[in-house]
PAZA-981753 format. One record per residue: residue in three letters; x, y, z of N, C-alpha, C, O, CB in turn. Coordinates in Angstrom, 3 decimals, always signed. Glycine has a CB too. Layout:
 code     n_xx     n_yy     n_zz    ca_xx    ca_yy    ca_zz     c_xx     c_yy     c_zz     o_xx     o_yy     o_zz    cb_xx    cb_yy    cb_zz
  ALA        X        Y        Z        X        Y        Z        X        Y        Z        X        Y        Z        X        Y        Z
...
***
This chain:
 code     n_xx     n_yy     n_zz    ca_xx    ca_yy    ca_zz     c_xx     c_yy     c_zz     o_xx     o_yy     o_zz    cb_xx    cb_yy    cb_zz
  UNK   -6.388   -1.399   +4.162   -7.004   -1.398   +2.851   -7.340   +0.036   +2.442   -6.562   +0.634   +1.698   -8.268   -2.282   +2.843
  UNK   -8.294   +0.533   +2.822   -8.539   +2.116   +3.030   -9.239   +2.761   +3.992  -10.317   +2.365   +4.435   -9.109   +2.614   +2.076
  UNK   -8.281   +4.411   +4.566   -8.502   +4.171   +6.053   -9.528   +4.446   +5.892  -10.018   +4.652   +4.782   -7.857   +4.796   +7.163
  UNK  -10.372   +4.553   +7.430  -11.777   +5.182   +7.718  -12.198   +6.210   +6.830  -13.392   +6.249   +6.535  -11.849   +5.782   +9.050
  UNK  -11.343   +7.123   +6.313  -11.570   +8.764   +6.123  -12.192   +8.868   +4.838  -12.787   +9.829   +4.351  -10.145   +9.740   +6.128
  UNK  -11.854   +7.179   +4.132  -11.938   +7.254   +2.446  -13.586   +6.445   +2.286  -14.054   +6.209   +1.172  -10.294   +6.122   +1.464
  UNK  -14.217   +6.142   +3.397  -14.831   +4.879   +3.204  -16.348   +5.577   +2.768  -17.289   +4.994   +2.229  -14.759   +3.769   +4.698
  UNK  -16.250   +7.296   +3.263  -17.813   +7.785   +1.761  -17.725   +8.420   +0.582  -18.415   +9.363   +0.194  -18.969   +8.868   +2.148
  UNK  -16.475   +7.635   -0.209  -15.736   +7.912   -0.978  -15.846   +6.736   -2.291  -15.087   +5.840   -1.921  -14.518   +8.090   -0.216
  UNK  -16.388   +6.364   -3.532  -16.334   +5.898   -4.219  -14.991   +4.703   -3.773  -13.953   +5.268   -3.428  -16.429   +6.833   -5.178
  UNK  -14.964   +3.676   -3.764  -13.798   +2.614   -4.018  -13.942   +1.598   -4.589  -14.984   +1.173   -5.086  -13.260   +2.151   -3.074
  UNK  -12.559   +0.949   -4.566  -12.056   -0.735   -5.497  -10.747   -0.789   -5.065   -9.833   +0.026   -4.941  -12.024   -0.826   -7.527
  UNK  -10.904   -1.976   -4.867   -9.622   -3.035   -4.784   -8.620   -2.785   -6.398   -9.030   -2.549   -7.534  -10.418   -5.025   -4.670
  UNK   -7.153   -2.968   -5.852   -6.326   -2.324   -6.527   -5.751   -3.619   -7.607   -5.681   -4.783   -7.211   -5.253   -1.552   -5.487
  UNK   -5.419   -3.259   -8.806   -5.299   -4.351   -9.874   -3.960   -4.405   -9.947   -3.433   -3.312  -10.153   -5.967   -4.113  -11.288
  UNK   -3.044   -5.580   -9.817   -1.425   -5.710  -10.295   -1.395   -5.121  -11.255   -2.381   -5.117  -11.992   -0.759   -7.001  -10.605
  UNK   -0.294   -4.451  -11.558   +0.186   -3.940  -12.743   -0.463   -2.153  -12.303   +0.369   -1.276  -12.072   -0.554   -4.941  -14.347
  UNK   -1.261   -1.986  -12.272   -1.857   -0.671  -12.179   -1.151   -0.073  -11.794   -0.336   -0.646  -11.070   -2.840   -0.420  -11.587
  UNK   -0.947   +1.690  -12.031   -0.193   +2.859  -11.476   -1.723   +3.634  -10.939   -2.919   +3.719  -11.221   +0.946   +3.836  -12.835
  UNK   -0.330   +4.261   -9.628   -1.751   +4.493   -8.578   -0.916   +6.295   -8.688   +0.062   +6.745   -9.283   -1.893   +3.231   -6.316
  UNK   -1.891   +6.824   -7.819   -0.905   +8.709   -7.564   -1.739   +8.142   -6.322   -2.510   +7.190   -6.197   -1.343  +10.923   -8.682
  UNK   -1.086   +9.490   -5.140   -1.461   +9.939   -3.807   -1.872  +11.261   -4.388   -1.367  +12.157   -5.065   -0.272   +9.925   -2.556
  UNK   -3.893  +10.759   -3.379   -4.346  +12.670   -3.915   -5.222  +12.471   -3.104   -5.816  +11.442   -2.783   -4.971  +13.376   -5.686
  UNK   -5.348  +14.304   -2.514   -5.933  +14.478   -1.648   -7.260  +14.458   -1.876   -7.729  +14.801   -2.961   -5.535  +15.336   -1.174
  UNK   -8.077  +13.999   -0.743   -9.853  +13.781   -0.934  -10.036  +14.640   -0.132   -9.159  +14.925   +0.684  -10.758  +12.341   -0.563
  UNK  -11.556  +15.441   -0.178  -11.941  +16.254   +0.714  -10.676  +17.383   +0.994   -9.874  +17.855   +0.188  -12.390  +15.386   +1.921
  UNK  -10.803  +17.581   +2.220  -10.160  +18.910   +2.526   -8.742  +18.545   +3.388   -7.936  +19.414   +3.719  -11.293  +19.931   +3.468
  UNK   -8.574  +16.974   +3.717   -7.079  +16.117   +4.434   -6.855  +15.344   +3.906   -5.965  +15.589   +3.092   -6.938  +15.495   +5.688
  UNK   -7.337  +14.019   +3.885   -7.187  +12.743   +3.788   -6.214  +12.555   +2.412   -6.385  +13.128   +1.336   -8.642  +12.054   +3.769
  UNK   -5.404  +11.823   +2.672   -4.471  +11.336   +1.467   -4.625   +9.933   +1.104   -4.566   +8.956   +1.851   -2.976  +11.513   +1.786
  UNK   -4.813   +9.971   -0.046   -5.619   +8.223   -0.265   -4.875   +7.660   -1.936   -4.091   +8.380   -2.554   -8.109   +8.414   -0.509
  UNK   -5.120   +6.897   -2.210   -4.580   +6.411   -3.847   -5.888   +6.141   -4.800   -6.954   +5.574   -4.560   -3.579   +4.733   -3.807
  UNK   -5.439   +6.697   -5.832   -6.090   +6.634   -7.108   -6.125   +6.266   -8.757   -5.584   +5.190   -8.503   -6.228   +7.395   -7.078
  UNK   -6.198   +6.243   -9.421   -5.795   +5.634  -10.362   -4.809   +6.959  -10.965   -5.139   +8.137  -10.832   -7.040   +4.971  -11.233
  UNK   -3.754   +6.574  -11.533   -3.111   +7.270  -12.530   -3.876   +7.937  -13.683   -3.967   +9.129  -13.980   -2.253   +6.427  -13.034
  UNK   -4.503   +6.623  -14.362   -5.538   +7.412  -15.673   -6.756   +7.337  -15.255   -7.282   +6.370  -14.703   -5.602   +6.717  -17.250
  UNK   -7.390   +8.716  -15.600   -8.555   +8.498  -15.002   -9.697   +8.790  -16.436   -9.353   +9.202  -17.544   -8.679   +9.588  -13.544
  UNK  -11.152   +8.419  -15.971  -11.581   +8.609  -17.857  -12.382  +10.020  -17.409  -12.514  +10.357  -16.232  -12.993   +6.962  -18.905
  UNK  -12.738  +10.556  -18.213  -13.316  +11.600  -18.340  -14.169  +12.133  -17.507  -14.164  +13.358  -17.384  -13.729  +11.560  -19.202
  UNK  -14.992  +11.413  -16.832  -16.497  +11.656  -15.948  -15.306  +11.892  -14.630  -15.210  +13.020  -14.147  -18.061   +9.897  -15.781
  UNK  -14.557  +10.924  -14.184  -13.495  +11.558  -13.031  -13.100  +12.513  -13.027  -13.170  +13.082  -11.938  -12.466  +11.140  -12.822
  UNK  -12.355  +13.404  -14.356  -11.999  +14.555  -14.701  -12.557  +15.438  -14.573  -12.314  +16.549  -14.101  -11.758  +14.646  -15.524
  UNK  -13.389  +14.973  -15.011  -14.591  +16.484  -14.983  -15.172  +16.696  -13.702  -15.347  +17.770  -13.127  -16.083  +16.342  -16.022
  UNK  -15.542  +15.167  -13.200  -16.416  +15.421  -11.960  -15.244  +14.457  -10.838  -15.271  +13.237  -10.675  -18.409  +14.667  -12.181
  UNK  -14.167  +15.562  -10.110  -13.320  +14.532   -9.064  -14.045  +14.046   -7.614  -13.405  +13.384   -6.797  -11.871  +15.367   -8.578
  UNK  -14.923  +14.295   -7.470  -16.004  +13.526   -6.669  -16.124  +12.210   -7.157  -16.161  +11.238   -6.403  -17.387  +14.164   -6.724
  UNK  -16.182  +12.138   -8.317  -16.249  +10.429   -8.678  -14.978   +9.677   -8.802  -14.992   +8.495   -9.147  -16.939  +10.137  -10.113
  UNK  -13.664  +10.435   -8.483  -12.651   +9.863   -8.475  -12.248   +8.715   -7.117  -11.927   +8.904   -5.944  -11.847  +10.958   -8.660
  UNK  -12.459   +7.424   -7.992  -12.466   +6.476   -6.790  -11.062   +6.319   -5.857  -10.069   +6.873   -6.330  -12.823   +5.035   -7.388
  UNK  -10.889   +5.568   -4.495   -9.803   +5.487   -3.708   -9.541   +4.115   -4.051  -10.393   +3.228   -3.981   -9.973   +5.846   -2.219
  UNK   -8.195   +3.930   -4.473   -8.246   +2.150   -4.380   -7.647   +2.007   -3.480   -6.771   +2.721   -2.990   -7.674   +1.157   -5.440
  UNK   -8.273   +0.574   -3.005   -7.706   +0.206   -1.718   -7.012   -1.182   -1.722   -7.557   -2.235   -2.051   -8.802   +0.226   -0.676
  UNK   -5.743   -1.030   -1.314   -4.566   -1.978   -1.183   -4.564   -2.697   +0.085   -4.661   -2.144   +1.180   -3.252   -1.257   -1.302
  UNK   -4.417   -4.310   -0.160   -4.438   -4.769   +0.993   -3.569   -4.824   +1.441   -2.641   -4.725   +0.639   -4.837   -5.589   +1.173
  UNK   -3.033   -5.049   +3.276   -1.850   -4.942   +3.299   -1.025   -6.675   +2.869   -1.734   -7.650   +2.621   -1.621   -4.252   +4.790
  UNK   +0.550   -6.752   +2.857   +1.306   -7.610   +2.095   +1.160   -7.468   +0.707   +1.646   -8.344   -0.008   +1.057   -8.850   +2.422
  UNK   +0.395   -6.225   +0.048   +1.081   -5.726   -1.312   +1.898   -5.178   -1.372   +2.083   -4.161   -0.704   +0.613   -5.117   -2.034
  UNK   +2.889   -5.771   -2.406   +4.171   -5.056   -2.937   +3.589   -3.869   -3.735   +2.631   -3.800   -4.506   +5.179   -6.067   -3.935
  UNK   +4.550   -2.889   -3.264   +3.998   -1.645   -4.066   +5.884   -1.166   -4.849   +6.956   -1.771   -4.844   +3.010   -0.064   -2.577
  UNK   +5.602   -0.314   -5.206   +6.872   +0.037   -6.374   +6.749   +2.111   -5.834   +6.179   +2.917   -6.569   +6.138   -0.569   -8.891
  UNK   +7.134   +2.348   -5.051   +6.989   +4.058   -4.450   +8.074   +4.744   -5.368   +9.270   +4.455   -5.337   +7.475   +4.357   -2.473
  UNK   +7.438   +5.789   -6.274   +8.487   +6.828   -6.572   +8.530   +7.799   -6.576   +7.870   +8.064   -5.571   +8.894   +6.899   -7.305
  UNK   +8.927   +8.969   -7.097   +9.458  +10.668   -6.476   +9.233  +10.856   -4.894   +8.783  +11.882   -4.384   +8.383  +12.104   -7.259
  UNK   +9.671   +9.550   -4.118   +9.963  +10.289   -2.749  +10.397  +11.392   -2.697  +11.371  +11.601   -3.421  +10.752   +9.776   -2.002
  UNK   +9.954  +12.385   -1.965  +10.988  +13.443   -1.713  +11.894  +13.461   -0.993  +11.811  +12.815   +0.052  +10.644  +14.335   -1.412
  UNK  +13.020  +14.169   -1.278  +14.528  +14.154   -0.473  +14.313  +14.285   +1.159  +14.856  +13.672   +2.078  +15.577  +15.610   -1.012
  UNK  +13.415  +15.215   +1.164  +13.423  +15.150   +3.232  +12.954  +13.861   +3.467  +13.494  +13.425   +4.484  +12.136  +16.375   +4.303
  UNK  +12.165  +13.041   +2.956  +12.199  +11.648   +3.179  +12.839  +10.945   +3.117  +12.884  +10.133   +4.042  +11.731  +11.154   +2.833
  UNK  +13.877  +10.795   +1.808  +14.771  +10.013   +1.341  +15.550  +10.023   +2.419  +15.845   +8.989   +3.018  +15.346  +10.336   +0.133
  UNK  +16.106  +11.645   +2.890  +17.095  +11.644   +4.240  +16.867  +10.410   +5.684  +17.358   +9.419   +6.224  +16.810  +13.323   +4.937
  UNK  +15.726  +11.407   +5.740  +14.916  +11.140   +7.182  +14.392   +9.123   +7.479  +13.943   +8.682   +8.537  +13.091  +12.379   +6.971
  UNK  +14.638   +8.348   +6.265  +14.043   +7.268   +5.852  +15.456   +6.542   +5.681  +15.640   +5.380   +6.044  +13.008   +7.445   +4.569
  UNK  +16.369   +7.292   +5.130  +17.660   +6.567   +4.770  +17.041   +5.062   +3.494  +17.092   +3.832   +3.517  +18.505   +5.879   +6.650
  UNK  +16.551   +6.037   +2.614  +15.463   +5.175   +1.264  +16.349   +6.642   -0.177  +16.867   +7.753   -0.069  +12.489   +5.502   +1.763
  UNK  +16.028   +5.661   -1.351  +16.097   +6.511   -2.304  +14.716   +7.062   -3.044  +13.642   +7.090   -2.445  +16.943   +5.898   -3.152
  UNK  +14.860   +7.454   -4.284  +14.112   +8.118   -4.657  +12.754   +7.398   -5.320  +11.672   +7.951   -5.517  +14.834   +8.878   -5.350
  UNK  +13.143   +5.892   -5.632  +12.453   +5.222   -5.658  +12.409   +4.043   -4.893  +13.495   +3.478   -5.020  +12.400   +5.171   -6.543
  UNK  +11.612   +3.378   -4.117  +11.988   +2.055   -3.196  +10.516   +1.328   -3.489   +9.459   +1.862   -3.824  +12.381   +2.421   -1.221
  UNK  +10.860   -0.289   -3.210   +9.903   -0.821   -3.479   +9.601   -1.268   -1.780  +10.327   -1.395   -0.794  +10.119   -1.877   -4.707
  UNK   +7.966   -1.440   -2.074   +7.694   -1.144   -0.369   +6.308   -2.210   +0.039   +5.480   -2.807   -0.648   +7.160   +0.913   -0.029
  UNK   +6.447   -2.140   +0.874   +5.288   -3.582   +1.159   +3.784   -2.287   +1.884   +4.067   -1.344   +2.623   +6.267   -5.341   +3.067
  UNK   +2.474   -2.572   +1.475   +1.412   -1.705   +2.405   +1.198   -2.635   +3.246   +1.176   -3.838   +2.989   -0.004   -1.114   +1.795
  UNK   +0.983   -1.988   +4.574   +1.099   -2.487   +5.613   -0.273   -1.735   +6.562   -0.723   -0.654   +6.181   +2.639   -2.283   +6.037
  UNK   -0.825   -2.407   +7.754   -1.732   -1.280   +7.962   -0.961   -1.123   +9.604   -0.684   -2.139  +10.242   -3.723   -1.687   +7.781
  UNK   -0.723   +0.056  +10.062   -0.055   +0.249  +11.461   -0.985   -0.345  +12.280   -0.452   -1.390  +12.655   +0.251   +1.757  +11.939
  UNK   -1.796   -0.281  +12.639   -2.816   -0.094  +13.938   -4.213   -0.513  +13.602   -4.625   -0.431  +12.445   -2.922   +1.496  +14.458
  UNK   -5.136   -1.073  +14.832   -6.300   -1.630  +14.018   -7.330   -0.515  +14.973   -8.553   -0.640  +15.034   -6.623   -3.686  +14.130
  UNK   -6.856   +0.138  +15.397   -7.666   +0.970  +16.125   -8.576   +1.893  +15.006   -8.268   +2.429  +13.941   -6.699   +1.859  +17.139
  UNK   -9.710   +1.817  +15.695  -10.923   +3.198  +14.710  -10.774   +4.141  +14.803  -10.141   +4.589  +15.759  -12.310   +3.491  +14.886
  UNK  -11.130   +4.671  +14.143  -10.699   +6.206  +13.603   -9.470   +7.130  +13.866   -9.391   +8.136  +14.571  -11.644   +7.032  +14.021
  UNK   -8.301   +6.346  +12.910   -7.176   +6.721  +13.043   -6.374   +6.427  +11.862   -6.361   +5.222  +11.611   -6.736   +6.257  +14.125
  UNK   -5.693   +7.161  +11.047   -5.142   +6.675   +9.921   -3.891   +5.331  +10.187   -2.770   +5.246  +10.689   -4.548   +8.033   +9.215
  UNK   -4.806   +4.486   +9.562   -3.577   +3.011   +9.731   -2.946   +2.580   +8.713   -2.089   +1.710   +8.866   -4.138   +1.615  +10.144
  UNK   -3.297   +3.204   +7.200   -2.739   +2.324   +6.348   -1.217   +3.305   +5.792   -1.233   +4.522   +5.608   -4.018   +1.867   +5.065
  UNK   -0.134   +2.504   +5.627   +1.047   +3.091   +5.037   +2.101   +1.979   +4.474   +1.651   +0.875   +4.166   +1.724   +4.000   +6.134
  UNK   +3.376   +2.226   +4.344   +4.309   +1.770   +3.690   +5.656   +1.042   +4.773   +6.164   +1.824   +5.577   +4.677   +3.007   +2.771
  UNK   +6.143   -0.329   +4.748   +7.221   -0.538   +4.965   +8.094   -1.042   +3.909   +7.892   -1.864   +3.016   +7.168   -1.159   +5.869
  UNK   +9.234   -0.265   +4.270  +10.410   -0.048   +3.229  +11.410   -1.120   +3.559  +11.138   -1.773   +4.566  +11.146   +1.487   +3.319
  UNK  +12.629   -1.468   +2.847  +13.227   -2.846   +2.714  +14.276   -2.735   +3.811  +15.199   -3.545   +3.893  +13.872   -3.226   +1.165
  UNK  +14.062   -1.360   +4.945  +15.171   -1.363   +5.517  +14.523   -1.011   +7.005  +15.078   -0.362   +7.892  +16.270   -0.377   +4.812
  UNK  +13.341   -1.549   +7.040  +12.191   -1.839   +8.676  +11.661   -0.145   +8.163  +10.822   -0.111   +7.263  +13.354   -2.070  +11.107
  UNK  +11.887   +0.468   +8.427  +11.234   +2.097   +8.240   +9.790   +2.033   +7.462   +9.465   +1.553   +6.376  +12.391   +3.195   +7.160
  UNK   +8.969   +2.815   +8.621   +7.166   +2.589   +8.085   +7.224   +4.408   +8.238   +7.970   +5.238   +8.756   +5.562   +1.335   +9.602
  UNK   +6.011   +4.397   +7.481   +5.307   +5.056   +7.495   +4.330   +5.398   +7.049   +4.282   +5.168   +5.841   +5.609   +5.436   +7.509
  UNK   +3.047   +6.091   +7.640   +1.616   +6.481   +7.029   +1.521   +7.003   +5.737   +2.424   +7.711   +5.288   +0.962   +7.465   +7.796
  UNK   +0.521   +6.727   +5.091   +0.094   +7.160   +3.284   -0.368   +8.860   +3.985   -0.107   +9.707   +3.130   -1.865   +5.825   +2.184
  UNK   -0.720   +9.239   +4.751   -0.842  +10.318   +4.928   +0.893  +10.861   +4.683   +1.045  +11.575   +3.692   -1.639  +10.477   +6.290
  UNK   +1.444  +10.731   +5.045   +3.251  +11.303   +4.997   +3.538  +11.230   +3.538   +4.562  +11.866   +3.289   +4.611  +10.140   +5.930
  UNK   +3.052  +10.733   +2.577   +3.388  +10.564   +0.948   +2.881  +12.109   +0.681   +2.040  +12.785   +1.273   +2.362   +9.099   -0.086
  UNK   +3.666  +12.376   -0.366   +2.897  +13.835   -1.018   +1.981  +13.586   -2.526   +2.138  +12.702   -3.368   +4.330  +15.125   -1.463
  UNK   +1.041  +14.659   -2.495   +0.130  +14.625   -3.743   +1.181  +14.485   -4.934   +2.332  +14.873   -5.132   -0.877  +16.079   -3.902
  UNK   +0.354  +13.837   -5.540   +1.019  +13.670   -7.313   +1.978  +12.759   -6.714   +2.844  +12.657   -7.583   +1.878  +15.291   -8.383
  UNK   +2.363  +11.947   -5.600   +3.374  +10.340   -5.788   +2.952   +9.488   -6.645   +1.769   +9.434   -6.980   +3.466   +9.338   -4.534
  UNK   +3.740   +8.822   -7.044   +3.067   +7.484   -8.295   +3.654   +6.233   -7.263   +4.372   +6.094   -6.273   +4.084   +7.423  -10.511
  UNK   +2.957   +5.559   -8.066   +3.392   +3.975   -7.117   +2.964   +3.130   -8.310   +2.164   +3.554   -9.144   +2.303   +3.467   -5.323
  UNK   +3.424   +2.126   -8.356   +2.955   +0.879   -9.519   +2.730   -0.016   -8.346   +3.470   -0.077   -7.365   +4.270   +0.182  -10.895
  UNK   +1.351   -0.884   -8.590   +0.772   -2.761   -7.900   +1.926   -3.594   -8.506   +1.751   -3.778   -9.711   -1.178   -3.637   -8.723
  UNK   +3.053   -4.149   -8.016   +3.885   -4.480   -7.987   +2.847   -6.410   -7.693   +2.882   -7.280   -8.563   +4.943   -3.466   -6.994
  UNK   +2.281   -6.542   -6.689   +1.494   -7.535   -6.083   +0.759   -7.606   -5.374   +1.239   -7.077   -4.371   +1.830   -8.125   -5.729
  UNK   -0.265   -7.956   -5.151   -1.564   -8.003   -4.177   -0.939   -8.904   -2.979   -1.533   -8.565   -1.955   -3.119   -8.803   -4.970
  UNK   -0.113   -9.776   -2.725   -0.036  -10.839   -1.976   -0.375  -11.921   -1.911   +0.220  -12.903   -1.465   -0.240  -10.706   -1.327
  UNK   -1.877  -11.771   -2.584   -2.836  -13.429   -2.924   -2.003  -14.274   -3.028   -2.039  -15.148   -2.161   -3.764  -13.692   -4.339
  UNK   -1.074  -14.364   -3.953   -0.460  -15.335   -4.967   +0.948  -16.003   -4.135   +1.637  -16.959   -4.489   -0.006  -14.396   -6.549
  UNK   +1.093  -15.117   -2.893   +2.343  -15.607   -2.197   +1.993  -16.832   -1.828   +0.806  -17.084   -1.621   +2.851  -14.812   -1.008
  UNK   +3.223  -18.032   -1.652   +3.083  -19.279   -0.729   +2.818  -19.144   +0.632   +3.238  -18.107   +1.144   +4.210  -20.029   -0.737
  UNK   +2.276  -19.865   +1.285   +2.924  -19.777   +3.222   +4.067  -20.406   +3.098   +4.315  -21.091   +2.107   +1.971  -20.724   +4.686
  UNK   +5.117  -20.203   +4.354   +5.982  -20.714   +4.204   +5.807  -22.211   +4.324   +4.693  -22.716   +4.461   +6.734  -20.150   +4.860
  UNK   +6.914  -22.906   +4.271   +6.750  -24.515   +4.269   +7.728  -25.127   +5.380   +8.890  -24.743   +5.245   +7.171  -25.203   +2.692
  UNK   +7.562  -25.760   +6.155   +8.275  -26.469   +6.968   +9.048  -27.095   +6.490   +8.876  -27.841   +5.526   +7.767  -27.098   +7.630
  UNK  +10.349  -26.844   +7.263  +11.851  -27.379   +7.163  +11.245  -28.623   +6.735  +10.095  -29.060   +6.736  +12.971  -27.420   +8.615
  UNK  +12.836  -29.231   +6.221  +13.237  -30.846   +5.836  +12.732  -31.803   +7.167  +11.907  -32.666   +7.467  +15.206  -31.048   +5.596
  UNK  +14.158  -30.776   +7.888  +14.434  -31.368   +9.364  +12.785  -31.424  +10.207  +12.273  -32.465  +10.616  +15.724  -30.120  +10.325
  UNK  +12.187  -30.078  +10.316  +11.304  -30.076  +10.889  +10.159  -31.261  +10.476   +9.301  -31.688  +11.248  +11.027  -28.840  +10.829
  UNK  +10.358  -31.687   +9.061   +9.009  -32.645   +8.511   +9.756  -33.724   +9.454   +9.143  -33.871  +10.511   +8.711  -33.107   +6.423
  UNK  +11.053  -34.610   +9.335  +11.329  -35.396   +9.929  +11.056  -35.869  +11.363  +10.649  -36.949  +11.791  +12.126  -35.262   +9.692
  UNK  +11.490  -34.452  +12.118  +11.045  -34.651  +13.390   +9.808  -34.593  +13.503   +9.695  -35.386  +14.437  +11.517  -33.909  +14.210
  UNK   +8.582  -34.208  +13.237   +7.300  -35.063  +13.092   +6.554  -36.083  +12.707   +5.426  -36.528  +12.921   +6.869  -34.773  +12.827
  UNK   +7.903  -36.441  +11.804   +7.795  -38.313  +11.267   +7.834  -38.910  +12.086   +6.949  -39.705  +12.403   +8.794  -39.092  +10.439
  UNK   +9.174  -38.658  +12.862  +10.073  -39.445  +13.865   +8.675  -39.831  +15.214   +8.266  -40.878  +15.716  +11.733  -38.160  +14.548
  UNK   +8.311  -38.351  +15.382   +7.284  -38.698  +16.910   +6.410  -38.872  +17.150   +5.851  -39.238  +18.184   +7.068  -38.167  +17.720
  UNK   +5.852  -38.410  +15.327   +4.037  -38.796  +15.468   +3.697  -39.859  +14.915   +2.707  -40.523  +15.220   +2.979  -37.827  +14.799
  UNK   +4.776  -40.199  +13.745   +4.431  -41.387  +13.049   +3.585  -41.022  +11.493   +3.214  -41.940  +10.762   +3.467  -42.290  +14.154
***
């Protein structure tokens, strides 16, 4: 959602449809933010909040850069699922898997990336059990 690094950092949960940038907080941390921001953010980027994406959101990633694009075997834009690596503390876990298994950390994105909330996940189904599979639990349980 958002790693440790962002958490004395103004936040919110991220809205479908919204365009996000990657920007740096403090003096490391790479985190997401809103695209438009209103005035009091501008003026004062201390109040610029981190939104935080849960993971199984579809995200929409663009101006990858080319040493990525290479190194990723991804183009310049790819649509990408957030994912969080690791549940361990104090360690950056949250990043991106791409449609071709290839992850990587939101720290590895560069400042000024855009991304569009493509989907939160909420809204997905679970999957549903086969035909066959409902049958064979007809068949044995009754």
């Amino acid at each position: 959602m958002c790693d440790y690094s962002l958490a004395h950092f103004p936040n919110r949960l991220a809205v479908e449809g919204e365009e996000l940038v990657v920007h740096r907080f403090g003096a490391r941390t790479l985190g997401l933010t809103p695209a438009k921001c209103g005035l009091k953010e501008f003026l004062l980027p201390t109040h610029l909040p981190a939104v935080c994406v849960p993971p199984g959101a579809r995200l929409r990633l663009y101006d990858i850069p080319e040493d990525l694009q290479r190194r990723l075997g991804v183009g310049a834009v790819e649509e990408v699922t957030f994912i969080e690596q690791s549940l361990q503390a104090f360690t950056y876990r949250d990043g991106v898997r791409f449609a071709n298994g290839r992850e990587i950390l939101l720290q590895q994105l560069t400042c000024g990336q855009r991304a569009e909330v493509m989907s939160l996940g909420a809204g997905e189904e679970e999957p549903q059990p086969s035909r066959l599979m409902q049958t064979i639990h007809h068949v044995f349980v009754g």
